[in-house]
C-alpha positions as CSV (number, residue, x, y, z in Angstrom):
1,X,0.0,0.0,0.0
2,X,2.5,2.6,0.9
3,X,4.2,1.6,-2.5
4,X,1.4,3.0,-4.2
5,X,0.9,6.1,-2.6
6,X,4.5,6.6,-3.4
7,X,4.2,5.9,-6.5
8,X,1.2,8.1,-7.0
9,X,3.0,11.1,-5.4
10,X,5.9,10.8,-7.3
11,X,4.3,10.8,-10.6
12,X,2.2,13.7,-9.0
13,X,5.3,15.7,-8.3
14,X,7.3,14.8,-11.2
15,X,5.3,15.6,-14.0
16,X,6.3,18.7,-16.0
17,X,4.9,20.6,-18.4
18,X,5.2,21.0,-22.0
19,X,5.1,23.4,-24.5
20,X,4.0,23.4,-27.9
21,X,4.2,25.1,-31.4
22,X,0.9,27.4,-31.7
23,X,0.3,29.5,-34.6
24,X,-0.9,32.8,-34.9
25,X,-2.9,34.4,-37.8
26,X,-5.4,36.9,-39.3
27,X,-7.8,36.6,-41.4
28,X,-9.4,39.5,-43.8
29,X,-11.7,40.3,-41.5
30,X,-9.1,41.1,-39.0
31,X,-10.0,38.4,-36.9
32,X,-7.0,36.4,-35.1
33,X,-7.4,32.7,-35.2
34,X,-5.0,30.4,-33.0
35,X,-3.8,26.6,-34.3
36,X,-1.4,24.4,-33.2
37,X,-1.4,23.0,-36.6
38,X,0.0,24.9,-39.5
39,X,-1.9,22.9,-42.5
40,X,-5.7,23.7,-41.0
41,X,-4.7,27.5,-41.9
42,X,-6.0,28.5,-45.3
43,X,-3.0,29.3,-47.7
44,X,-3.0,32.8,-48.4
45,X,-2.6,33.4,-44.6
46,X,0.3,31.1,-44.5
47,X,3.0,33.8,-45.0
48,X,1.7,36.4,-42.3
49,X,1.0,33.0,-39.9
50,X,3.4,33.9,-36.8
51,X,4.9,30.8,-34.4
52,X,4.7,31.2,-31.0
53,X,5.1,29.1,-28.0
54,X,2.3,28.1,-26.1
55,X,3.0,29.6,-22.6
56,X,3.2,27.5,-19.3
57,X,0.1,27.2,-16.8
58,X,1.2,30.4,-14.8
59,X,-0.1,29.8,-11.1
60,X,-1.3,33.0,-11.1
61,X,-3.8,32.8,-14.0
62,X,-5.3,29.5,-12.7
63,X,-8.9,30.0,-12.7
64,X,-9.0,32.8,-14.9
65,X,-10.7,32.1,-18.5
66,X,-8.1,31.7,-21.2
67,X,-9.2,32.0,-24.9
68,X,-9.5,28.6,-26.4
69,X,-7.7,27.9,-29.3
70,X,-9.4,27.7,-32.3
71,X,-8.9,25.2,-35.4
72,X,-8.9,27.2,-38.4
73,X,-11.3,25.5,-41.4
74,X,-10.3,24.1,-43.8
75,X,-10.9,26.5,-46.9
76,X,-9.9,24.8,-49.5
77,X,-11.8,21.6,-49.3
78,X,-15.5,20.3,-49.2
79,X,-16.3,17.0,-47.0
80,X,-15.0,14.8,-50.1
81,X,-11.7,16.5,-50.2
82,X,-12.4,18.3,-53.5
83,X,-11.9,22.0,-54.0
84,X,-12.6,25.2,-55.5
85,X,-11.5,24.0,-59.2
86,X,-13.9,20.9,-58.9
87,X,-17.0,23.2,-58.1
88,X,-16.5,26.0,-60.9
89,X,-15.6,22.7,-63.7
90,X,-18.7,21.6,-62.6
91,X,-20.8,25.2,-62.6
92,X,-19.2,25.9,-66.4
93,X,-19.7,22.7,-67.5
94,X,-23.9,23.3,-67.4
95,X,-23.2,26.6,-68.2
96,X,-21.6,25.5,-71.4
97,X,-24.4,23.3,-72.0
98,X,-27.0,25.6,-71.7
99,X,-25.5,28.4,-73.8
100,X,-24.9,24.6,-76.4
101,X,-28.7,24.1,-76.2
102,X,-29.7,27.7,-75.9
103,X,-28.0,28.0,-78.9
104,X,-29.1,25.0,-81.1
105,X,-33.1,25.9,-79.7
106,X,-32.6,29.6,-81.4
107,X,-31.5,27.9,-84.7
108,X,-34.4,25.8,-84.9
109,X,-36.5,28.3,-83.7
110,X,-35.0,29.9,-87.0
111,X,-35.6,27.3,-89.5
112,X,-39.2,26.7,-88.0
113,X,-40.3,29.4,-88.9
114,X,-39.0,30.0,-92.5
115,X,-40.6,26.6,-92.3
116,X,-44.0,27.8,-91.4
117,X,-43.5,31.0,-94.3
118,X,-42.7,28.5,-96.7
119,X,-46.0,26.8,-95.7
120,X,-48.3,29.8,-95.7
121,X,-46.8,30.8,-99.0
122,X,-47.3,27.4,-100.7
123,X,-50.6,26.7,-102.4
124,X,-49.6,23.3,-103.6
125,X,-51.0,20.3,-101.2
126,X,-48.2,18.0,-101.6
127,X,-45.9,20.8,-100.7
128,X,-47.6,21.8,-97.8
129,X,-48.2,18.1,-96.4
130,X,-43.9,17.9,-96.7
131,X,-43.1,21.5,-95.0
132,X,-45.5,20.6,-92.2
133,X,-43.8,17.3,-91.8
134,X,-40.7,18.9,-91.8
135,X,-41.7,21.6,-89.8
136,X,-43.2,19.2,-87.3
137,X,-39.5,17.6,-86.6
138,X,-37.7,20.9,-86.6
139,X,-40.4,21.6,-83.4
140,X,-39.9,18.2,-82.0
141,X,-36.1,18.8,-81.7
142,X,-36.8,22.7,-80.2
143,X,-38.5,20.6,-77.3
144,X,-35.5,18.9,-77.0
145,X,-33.1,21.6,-77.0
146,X,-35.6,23.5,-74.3
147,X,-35.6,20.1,-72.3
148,X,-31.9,20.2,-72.4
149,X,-31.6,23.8,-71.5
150,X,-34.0,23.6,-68.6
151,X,-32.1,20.6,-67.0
152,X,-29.1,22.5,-67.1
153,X,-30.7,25.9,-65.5
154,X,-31.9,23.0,-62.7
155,X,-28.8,21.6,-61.7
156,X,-27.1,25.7,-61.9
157,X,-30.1,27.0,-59.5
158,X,-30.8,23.7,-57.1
159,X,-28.8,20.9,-57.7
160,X,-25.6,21.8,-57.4
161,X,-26.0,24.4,-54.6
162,X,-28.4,21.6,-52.6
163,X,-24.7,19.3,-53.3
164,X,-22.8,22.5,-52.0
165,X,-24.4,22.5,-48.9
166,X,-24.6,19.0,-48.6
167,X,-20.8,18.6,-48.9
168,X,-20.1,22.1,-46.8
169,X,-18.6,23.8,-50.1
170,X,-17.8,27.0,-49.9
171,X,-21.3,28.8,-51.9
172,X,-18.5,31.3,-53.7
173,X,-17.2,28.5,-55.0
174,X,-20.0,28.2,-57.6
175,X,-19.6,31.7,-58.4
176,X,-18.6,32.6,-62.0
């Protein structure tokens, strides 16, 4: 028994404290963050990041409130590790597609209705009974270009923000 109250007091009285690296930054809001690790801050801030040592428990301060130190975010990646380039690709590649369908809609828009001049002008029967055959395919593939152009303006406004969020992206991310 009184070996292990020795033992207790000993490693009571023999334990010392330690010190370690904590880093000092601020942002562009002028707001100082504290880390102890130097990859959690975002790296524009990296440069102007200041090392200092993390003081020792003064017996004076014990009991007063010390600022906690805070874990910068992680900027430059969603939950999924991908980043800021992942997020616009994916934001210019519907935008790309609806300007592609936009595009190809107001063409056939175009043709359909030279199309329908063509058939108001015509007086022969046979004529008319092609154009409007014609015609009726040229409208068939506008409703496809609109279908395509309103899934792309789908995933721009809801989609992709709702994935955004669900993956803690940051929104200015999908930002042109």
């Amino acid at each position: 028994m009184k070996k292990c109250i020795l033992i207790v007091f000993l490693s009571i009285f023999l334990a010392v404290p330690v010190n370690g690296e904590v880093f000092k930054w601020t942002d562009s809001r002028g707001t100082v963050h504290f880390t102890d690790d130097l990859s959690l801050i975002p790296e524009q801030y990296r440069p102007k990041a200041s090392k200092t040592d993390a003081p020792a428990e003064d017996p004076a301060s014990m009991g007063t409130e010390q600022p906690p130190i805070q874990k910068a975010p992680e900027a430059s990646k969603d939950n999924l590790g991908r980043g800021e380039e992942y997020w616009k690709a994916r934001v210019r590649e519907y935008q790309q597609r609806q300007a592609k369908a936009q595009e190809q809609w107001e063409g056939l828009r175009t043709q359909y209705n030279e199309l329908t001049e063509k058939h108001n002008a015509s007086k022969n029967s046979v004529e008319r009974t092609a154009l409007r055959n014609e015609r009726d395919k040229v409208k068939a593939q506008m409703d496809q270009s609109k279908t395509r152009i309103d899934e792309a303006k789908k995933m721009l406004e809801k989609t992709i923000p709702e994935e955004a969020a669900l993956f803690k992206a940051n929104p200015q991310w999908l930002k042109p």
